[in-house]
TORMARBA-68383 format. One record per residue (C-alpha): residue number from 0; residue in one letter; z, y, x. Coordinates in nm, 4 decimals, padded with zeros to 6 digits. Each point is the difference from the previous one (the first is absolute). Layout:
+-----+---------+----------+----------+----------+
: num : residuo :       zz :       yy :       xx :
+-----+---------+----------+----------+----------+
: NUM :       A :        Z :        Y :        X :
...
+-----+---------+----------+----------+----------+
//
This chain:
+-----+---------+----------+----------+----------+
: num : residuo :       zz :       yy :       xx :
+-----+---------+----------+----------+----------+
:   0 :       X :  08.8177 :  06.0455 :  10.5074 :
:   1 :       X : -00.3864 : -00.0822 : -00.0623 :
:   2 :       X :  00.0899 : -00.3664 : -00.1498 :
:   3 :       X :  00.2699 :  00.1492 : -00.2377 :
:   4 :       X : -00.3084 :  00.1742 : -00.2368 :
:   5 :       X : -00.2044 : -00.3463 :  00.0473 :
:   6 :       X :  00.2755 : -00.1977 : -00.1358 :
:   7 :       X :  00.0348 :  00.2611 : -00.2568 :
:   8 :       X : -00.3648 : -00.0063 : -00.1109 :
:   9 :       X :  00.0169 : -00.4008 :  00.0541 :
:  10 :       X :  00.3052 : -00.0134 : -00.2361 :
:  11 :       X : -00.1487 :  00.2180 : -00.2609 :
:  12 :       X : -00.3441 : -00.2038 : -00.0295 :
:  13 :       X :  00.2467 : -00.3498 : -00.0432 :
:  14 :       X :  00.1823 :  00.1801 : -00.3209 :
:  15 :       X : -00.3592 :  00.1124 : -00.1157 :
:  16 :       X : -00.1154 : -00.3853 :  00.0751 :
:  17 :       X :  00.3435 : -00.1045 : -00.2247 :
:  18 :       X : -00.0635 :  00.2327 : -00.2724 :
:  19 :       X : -00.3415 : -00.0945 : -00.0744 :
:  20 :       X :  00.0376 : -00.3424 :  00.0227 :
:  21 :       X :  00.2972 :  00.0600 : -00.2508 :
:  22 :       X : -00.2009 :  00.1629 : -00.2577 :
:  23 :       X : -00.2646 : -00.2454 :  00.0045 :
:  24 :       X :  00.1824 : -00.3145 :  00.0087 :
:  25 :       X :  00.0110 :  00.0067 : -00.3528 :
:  26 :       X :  00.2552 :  00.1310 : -00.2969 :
:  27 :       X :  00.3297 : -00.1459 : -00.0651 :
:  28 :       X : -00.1548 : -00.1531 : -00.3473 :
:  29 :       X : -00.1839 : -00.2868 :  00.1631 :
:  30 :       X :  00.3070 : -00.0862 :  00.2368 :
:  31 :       X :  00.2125 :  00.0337 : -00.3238 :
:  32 :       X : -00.2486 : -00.2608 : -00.1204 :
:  33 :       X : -00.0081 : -00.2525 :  00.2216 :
:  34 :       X :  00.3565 : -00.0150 : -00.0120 :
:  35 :       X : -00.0362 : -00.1191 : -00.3800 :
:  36 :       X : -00.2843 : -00.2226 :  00.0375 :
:  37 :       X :  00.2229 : -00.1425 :  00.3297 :
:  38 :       X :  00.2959 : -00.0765 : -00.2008 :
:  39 :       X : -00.2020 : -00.1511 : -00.2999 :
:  40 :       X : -00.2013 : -00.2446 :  00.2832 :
:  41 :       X :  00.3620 : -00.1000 :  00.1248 :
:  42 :       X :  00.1293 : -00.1567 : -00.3249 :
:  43 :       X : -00.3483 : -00.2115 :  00.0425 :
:  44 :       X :  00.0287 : -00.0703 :  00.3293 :
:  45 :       X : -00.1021 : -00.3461 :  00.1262 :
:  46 :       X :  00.2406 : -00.2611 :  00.1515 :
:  47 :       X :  00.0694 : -00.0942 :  00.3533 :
:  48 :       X : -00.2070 : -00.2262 :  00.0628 :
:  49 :       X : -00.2756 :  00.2476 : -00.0467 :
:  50 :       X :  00.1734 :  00.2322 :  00.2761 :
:  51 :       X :  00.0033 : -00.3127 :  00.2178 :
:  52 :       X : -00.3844 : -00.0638 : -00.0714 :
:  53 :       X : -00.0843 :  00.4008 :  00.0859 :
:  54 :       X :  00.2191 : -00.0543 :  00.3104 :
:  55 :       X : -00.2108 : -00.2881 :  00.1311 :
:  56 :       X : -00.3133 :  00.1472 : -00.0801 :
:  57 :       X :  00.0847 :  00.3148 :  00.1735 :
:  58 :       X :  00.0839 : -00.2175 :  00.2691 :
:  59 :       X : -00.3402 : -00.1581 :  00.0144 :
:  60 :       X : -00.1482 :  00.2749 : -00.0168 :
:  61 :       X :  00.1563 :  00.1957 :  00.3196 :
:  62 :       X : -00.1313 : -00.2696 :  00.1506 :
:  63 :       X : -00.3318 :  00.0993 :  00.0043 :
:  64 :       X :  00.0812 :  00.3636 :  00.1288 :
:  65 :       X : -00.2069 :  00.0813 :  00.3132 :
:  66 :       X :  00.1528 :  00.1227 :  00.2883 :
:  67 :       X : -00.0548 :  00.3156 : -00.0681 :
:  68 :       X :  00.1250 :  00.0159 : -00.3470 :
:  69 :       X :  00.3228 : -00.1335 :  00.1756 :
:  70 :       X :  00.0510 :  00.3450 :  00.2365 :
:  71 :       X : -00.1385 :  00.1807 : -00.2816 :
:  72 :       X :  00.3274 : -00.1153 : -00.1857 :
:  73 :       X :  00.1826 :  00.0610 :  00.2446 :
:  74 :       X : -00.0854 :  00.3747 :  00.0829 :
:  75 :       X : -00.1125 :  00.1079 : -00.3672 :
:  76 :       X :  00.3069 :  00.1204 : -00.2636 :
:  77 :       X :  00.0696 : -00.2194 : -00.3379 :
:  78 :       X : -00.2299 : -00.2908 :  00.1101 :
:  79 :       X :  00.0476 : -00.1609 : -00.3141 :
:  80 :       X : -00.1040 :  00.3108 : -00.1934 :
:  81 :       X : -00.2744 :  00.1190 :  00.2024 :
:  82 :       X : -00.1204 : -00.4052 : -00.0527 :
:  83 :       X :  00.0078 :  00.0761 : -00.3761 :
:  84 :       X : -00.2065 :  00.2780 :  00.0055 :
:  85 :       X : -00.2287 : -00.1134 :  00.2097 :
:  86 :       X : -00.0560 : -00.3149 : -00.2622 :
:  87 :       X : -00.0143 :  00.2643 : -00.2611 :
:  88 :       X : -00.3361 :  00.1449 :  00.1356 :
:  89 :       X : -00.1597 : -00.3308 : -00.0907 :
:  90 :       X : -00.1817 :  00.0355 :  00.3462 :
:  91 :       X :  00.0518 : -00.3045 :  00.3377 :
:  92 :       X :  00.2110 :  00.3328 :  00.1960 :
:  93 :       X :  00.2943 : -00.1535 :  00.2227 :
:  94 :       X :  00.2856 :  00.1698 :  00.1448 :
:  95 :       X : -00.1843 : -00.0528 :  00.3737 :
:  96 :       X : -00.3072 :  00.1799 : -00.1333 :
:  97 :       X :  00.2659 :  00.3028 : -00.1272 :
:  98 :       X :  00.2126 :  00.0570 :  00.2736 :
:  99 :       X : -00.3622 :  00.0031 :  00.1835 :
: 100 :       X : -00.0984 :  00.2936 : -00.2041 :
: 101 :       X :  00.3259 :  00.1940 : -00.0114 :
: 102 :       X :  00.0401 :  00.0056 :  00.3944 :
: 103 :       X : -00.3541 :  00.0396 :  00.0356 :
: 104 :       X :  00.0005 :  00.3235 : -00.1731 :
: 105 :       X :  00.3412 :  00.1501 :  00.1294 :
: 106 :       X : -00.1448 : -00.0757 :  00.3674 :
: 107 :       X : -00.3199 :  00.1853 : -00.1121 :
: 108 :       X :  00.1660 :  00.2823 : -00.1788 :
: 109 :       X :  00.2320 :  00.0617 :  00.2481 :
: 110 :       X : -00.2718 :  00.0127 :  00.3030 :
: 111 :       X : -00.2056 :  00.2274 : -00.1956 :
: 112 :       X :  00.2916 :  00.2376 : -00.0954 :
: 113 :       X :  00.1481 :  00.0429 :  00.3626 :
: 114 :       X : -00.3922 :  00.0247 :  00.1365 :
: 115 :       X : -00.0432 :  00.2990 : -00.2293 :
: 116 :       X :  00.3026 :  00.1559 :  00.1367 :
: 117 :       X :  00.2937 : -00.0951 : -00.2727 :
: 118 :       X :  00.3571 : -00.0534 :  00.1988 :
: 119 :       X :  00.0428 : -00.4114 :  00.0270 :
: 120 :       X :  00.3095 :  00.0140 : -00.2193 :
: 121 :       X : -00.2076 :  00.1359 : -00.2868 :
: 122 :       X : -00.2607 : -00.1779 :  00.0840 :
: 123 :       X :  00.1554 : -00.3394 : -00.0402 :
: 124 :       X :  00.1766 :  00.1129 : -00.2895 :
: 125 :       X : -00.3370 :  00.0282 : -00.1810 :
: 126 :       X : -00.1475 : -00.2766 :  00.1227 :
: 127 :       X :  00.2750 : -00.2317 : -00.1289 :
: 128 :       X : -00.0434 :  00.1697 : -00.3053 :
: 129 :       X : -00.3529 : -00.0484 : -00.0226 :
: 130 :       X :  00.0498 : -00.3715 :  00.1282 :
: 131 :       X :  00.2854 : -00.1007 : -00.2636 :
: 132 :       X : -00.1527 :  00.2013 : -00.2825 :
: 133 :       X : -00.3586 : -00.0320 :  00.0031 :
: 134 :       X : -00.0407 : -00.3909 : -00.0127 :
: 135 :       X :  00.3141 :  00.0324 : -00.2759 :
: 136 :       X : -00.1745 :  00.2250 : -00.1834 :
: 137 :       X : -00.3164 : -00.1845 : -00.0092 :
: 138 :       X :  00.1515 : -00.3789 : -00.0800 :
: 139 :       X :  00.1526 :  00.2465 : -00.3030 :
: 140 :       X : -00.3369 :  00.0946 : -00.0919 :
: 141 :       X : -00.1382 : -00.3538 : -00.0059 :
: 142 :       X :  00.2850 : -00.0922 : -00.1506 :
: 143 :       X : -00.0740 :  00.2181 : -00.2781 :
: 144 :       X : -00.3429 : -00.0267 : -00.0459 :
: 145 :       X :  00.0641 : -00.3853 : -00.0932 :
: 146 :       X :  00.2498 :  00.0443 : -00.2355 :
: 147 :       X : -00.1753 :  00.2614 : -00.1842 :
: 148 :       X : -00.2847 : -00.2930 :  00.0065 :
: 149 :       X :  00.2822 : -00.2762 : -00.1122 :
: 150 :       X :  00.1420 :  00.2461 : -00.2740 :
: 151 :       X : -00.3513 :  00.1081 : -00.1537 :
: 152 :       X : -00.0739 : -00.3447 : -00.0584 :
: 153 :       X :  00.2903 : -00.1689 : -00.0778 :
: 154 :       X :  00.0083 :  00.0520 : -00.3435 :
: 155 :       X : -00.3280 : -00.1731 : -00.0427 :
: 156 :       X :  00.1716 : -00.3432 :  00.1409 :
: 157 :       X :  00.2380 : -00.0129 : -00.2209 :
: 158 :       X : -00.1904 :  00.0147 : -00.2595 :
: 159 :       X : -00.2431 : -00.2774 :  00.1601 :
: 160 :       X :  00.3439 : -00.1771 :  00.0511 :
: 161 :       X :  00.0881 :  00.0566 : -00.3766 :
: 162 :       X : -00.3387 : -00.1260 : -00.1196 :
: 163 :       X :  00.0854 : -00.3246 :  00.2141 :
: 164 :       X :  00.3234 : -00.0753 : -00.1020 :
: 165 :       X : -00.1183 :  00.0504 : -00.4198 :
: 166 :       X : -00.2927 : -00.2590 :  00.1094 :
: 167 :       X :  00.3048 : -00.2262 :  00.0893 :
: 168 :       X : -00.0276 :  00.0249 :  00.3821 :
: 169 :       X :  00.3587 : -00.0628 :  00.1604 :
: 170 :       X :  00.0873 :  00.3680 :  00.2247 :
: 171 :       X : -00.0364 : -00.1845 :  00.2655 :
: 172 :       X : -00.3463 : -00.1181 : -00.0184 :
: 173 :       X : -00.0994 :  00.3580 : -00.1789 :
: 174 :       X :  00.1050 :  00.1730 :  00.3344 :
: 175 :       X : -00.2407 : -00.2046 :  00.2146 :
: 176 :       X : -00.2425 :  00.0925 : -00.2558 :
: 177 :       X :  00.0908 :  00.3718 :  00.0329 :
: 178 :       X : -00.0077 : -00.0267 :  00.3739 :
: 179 :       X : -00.3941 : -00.1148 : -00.0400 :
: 180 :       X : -00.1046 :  00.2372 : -00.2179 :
: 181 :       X :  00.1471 :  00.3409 :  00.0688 :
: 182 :       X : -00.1230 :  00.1350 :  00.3195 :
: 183 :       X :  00.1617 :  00.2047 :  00.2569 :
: 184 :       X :  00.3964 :  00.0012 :  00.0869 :
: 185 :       X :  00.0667 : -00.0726 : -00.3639 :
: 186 :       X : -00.1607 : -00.3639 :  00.0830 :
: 187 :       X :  00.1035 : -00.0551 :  00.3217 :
: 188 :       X :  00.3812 :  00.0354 : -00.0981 :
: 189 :       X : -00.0378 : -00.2108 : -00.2927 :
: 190 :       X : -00.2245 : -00.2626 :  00.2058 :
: 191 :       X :  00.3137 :  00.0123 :  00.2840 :
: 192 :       X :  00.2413 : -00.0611 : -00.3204 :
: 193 :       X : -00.1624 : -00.2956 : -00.1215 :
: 194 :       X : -00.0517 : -00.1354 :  00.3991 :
: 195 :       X :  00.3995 :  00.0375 :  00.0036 :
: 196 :       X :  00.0728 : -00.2057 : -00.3163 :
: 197 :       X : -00.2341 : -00.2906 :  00.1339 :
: 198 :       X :  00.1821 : -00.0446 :  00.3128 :
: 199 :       X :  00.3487 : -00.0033 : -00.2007 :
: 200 :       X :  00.0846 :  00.3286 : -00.0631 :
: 201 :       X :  00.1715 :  00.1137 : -00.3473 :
: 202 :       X : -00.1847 :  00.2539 : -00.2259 :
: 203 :       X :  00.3232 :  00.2027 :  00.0166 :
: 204 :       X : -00.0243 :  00.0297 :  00.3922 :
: 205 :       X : -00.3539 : -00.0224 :  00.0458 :
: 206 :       X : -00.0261 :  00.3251 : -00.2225 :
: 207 :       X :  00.2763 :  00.1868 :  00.1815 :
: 208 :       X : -00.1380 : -00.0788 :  00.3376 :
: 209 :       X : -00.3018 :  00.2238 : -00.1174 :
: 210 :       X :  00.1897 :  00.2450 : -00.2049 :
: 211 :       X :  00.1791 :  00.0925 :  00.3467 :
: 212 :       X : -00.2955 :  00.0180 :  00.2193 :
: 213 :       X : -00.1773 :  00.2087 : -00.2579 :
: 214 :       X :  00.3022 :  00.2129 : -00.0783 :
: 215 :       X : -00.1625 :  00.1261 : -00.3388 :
: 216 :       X :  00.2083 :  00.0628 : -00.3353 :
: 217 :       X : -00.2731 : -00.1462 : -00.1877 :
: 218 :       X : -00.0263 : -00.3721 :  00.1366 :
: 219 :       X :  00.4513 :  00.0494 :  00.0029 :
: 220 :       X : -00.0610 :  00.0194 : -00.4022 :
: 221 :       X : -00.2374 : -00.2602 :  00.0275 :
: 222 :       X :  00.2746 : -00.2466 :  00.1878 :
: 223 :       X :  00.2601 :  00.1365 : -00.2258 :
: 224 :       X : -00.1745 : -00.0822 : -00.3308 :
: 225 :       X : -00.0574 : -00.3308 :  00.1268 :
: 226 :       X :  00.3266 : -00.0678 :  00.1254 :
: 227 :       X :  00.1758 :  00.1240 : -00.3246 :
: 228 :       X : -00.2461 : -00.2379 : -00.2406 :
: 229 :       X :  00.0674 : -00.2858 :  00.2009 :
: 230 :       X :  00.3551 :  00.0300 : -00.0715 :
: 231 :       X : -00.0073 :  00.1264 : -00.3444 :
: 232 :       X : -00.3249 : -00.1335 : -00.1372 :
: 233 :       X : -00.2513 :  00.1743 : -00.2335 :
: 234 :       X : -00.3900 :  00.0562 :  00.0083 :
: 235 :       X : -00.0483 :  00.0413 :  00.3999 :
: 236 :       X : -00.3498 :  00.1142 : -00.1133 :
: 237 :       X :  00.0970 :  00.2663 : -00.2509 :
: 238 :       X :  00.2233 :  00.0916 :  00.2149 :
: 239 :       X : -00.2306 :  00.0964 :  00.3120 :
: 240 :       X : -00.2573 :  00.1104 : -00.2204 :
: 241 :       X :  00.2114 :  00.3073 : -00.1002 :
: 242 :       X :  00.0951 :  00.0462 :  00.3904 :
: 243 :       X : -00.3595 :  00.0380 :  00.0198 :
: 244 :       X : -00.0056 :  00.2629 : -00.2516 :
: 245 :       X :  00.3162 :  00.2002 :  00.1851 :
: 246 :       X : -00.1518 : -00.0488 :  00.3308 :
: 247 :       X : -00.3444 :  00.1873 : -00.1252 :
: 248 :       X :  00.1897 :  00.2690 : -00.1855 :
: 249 :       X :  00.2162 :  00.0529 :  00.2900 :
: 250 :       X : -00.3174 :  00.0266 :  00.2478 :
: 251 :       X : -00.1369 :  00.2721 : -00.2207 :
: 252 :       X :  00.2825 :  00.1391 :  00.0187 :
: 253 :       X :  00.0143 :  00.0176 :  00.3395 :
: 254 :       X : -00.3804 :  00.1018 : -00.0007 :
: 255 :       X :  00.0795 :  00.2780 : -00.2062 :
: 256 :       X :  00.3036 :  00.1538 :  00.1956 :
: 257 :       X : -00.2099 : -00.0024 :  00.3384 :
: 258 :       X : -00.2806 :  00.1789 : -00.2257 :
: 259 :       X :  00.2616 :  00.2492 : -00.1008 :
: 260 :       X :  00.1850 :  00.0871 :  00.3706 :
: 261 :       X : -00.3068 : -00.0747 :  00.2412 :
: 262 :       X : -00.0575 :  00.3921 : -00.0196 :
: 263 :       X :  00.3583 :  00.0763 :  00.1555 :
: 264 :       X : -00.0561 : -00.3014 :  00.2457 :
: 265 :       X : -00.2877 :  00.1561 :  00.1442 :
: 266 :       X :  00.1434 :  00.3284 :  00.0314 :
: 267 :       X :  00.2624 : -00.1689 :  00.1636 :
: 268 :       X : -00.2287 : -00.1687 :  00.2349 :
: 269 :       X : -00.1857 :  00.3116 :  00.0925 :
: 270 :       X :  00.3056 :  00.1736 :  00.0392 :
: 271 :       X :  00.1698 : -00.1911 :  00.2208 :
: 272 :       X : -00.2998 : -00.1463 :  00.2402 :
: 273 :       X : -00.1080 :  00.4023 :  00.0648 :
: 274 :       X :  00.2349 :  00.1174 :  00.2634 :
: 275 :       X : -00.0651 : -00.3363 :  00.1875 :
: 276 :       X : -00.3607 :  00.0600 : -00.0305 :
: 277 :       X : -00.0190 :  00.2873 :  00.0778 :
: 278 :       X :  00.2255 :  00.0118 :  00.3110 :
: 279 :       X : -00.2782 : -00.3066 :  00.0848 :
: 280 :       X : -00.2434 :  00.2337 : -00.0173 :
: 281 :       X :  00.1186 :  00.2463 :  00.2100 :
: 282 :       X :  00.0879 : -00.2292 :  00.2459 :
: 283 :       X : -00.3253 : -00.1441 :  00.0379 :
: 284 :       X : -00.1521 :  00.3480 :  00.0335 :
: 285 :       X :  00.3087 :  00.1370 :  00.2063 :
: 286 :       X :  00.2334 : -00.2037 :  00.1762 :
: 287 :       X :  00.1688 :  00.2050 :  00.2327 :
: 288 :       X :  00.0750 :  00.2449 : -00.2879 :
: 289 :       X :  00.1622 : -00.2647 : -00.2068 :
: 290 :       X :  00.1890 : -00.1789 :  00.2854 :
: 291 :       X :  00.2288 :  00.2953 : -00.0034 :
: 292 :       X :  00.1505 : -00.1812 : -00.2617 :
: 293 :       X :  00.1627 : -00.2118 :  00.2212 :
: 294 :       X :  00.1020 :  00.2607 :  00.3031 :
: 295 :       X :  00.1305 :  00.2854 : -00.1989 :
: 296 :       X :  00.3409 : -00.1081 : -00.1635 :
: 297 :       X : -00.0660 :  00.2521 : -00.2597 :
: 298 :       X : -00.2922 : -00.1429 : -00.1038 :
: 299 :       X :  00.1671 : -00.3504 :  00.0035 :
: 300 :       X :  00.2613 :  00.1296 : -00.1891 :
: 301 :       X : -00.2312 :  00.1513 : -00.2652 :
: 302 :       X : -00.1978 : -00.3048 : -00.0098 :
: 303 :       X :  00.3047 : -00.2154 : -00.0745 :
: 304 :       X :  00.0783 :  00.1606 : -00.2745 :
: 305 :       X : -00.3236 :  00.0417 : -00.1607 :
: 306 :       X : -00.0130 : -00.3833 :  00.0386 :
: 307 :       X :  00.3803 : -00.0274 : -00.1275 :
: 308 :       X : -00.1315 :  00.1910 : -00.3240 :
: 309 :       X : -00.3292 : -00.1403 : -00.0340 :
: 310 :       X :  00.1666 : -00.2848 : -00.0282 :
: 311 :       X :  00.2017 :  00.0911 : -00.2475 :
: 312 :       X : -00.2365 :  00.1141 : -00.2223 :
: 313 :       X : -00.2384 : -00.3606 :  00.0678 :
: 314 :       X :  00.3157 : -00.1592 : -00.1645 :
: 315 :       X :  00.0599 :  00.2544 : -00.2944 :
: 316 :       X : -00.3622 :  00.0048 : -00.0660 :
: 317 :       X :  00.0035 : -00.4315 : -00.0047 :
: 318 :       X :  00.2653 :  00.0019 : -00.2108 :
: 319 :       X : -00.1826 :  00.1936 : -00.2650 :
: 320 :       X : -00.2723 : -00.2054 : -00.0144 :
: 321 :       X :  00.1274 : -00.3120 : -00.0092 :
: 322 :       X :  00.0623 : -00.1919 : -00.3483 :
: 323 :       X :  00.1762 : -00.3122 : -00.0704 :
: 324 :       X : -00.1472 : -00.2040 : -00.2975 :
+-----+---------+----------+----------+----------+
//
C-alpha cells in the first residue's frame, strides 16, 4: 500500500511535466503557419536529382560519425531531429557529447535524491526528468539566442544584398559578398549558401537547406520571394528591398508586444517558481520535516494535487501571454 501514493505523486508530477511543456511549446498560430509557408515551399520544390544529391551527402556524412555518435543514435529518441537542433545551435555539439550529458545528470540526480532520503521510484523519476529536460531545455536556449542574433540582423543583408544586385552583381556572387561582410550567424549561413552553390548545388536547394536548419519565418519569406521571382520575373531587388521593410516593421512589432506582456510574464514566473522554492528552502533547512511528503499518503495526496493545479494554472497563465504576430 506505500507504493500506491508514490505512483500517485509520480503520476501527478508527469501530467504537471505535460502541461507545462504544452503551454510553452508555442500557440497554434505559428504551427498554423508553417503549414502555409510548407505548402507554398512544395509547389517550388526541387527535382529528384536534388533528393538523390542530399541522399549521398547525408551518406558521406554518417560516415564520419564517431563511435559514440553511433550508440548515441541508437539510445537517444528522433535522432534525426535531435541532429537538427543540435546544428541549429551553431556550436561543434554531437549526439555522443549529449547522450554524455543527459545520463550523466540522471545518474547524478538520482544518487543525490535517494542519498537525501527520496524513495528510488521518485527518485529516478526526477532524475530522468532532469536528464531529458535540462540539456533540451538548454540546446532550446542556444537555439534561441542565435536566431534572435540571425533575425536582428537579417534585414541589414538584404539590403547589402539589394545594393549588390542594383550595382549589377549576379545573386549569386552578392551572397558570397553578404557572407563576408555581415558578421555573426547572419554570415555564416549565407557564407555556407554560397559554399553549396560552388560545389553544384542550386540556389533553390542551397537556400532551403538553410531555411530548414534555421527554422525561421523570416529566411522562409526570403526563399519564397526568391523562388516566386524566378518563376515569374520582376525587380528581384525591389522586391527584397520591401521584405526588408516588412521584416523591420514586423520585429518592432514583436519588440513592442514583449514590451507590452513582459509584466504578466514575470508575474507568471514568480508565481509559479515560489512553491518550488520555497519547499527548497525548507528542505535545506529541514529535511526530515519535508520528507513527510513522501511517507504520509495524505500529504502525497495533497501534494499531487497542488502540482495537478499548479500546473494548470502554468498553462492558463502561458497562454495569456503568448502572442502570435
Amino acid at each position: 500500500m506505500e507504493v500506491l501514493p508514490i505512483l500517485l505523486l509520480a503520476t501527478g508530477a508527469a501530467m504537471t511535466l505535460v502541461l507545462v511543456v504544452l503551454a510553452f511549446s508555442g500557440p497554434s498560430g505559428e504551427r498554423a503557419r508553417n503549414r502555409r509557408l510548407l505548402a507554398v515551399r512544395e509547389r517550388h520544390a526541387a527535382a529528384a536529382s536534388t533528393t538523390a544529391m542530399e541522399a549521398q551527402m547525408r551518406r558521406i556524412g554518417n560516415r564520419g560519425a564517431t563511435r559514440g555518435d553511433r550508440a548515441a543514435a541508437r539510445l537517444l529518441p528522433n535522432v534525426e531531429q535531435l541532429k537538427l537542433r543540435l546544428q541549429k545551435t551553431g556550436r561543434n555539439w554531437t549526439l555522443a557529447q549529449y547522450g554524455k550529458v543527459t545520463l550523466g545528470i540522471i545518474v547524478v540526480v538520482t544518487a543525490f535524491l535517494v542519498f537525501k532520503g527520496l524513495p528510488l521510484i521518485l527518485a529516478l523519476l526526477l532524475g530522468l526528468v532532469l536528464g531529458m529536460g535540462l540539456p533540451h531545455f538548454m540546446v532550446g536556449f542556444f537555439i534561441k539566442q542565435r536566431i534572435n542574433r540571425f533575425t536582428t540582423k537579417f534585414p541589414d543583408a538584404i539590403e547589402l544584398l539589394v545594393r549588390g544586385l542594383r550595382s549589377g552583381l549576379p545573386i549569386t556572387e552578392t551572397m558570397g559578398v553578404v557572407g563576408q561582410e555581415v558578421d555573426g550567424p547572419v554570415g555564416e549561413e549565407f557564407r555556407l549558401v554560397s559554399d553549396r552553390m560552388k560545389i553544384g548545388r542550386s540556389l533553390d536547394a542551397a537556400l532551403q537547406e538553410t531555411g530548414d536548419r534555421l527554422g525561421t519565418p523570416e529566411f522562409q519569406f526570403f526563399i519564397i520571394t526568391i523562388a516566386i521571382q524566378r518563376e515569374t520575373g520582376g525587380n528581384l531587388a525591389e522586391t527584397l528591398a520591401n521584405l526588408a521593410d516588412v521584416l523591420r516593421k514586423r520585429m518592432q512589432m514583436k519588440l513592442k508586444i514583449k514590451a507590452m506582456s513582459s509584466e504578466s510574464k514575470a508575474s507568471a514566473y514568480i508565481v509559479g517558481s515560489l512553491p518550488f522554492i520555497v519547499f527548497g528552502m525548507i528542505w535545506t533547512i529541514n529535511d526530515t520535516y519535508m520528507q513527510n511528503f513522501f511517507v504520509d499518503p495524505r500529504l502525497m495526496i495533497a501534494g499531487m494535487g497542488g502540482m495537478l493545479w499548479m500546473g494548470v494554472g502554468a498553462f492558463i497563465m502561458a497562454k495569456m501571454v503568448n502572442f502570435e504576430i
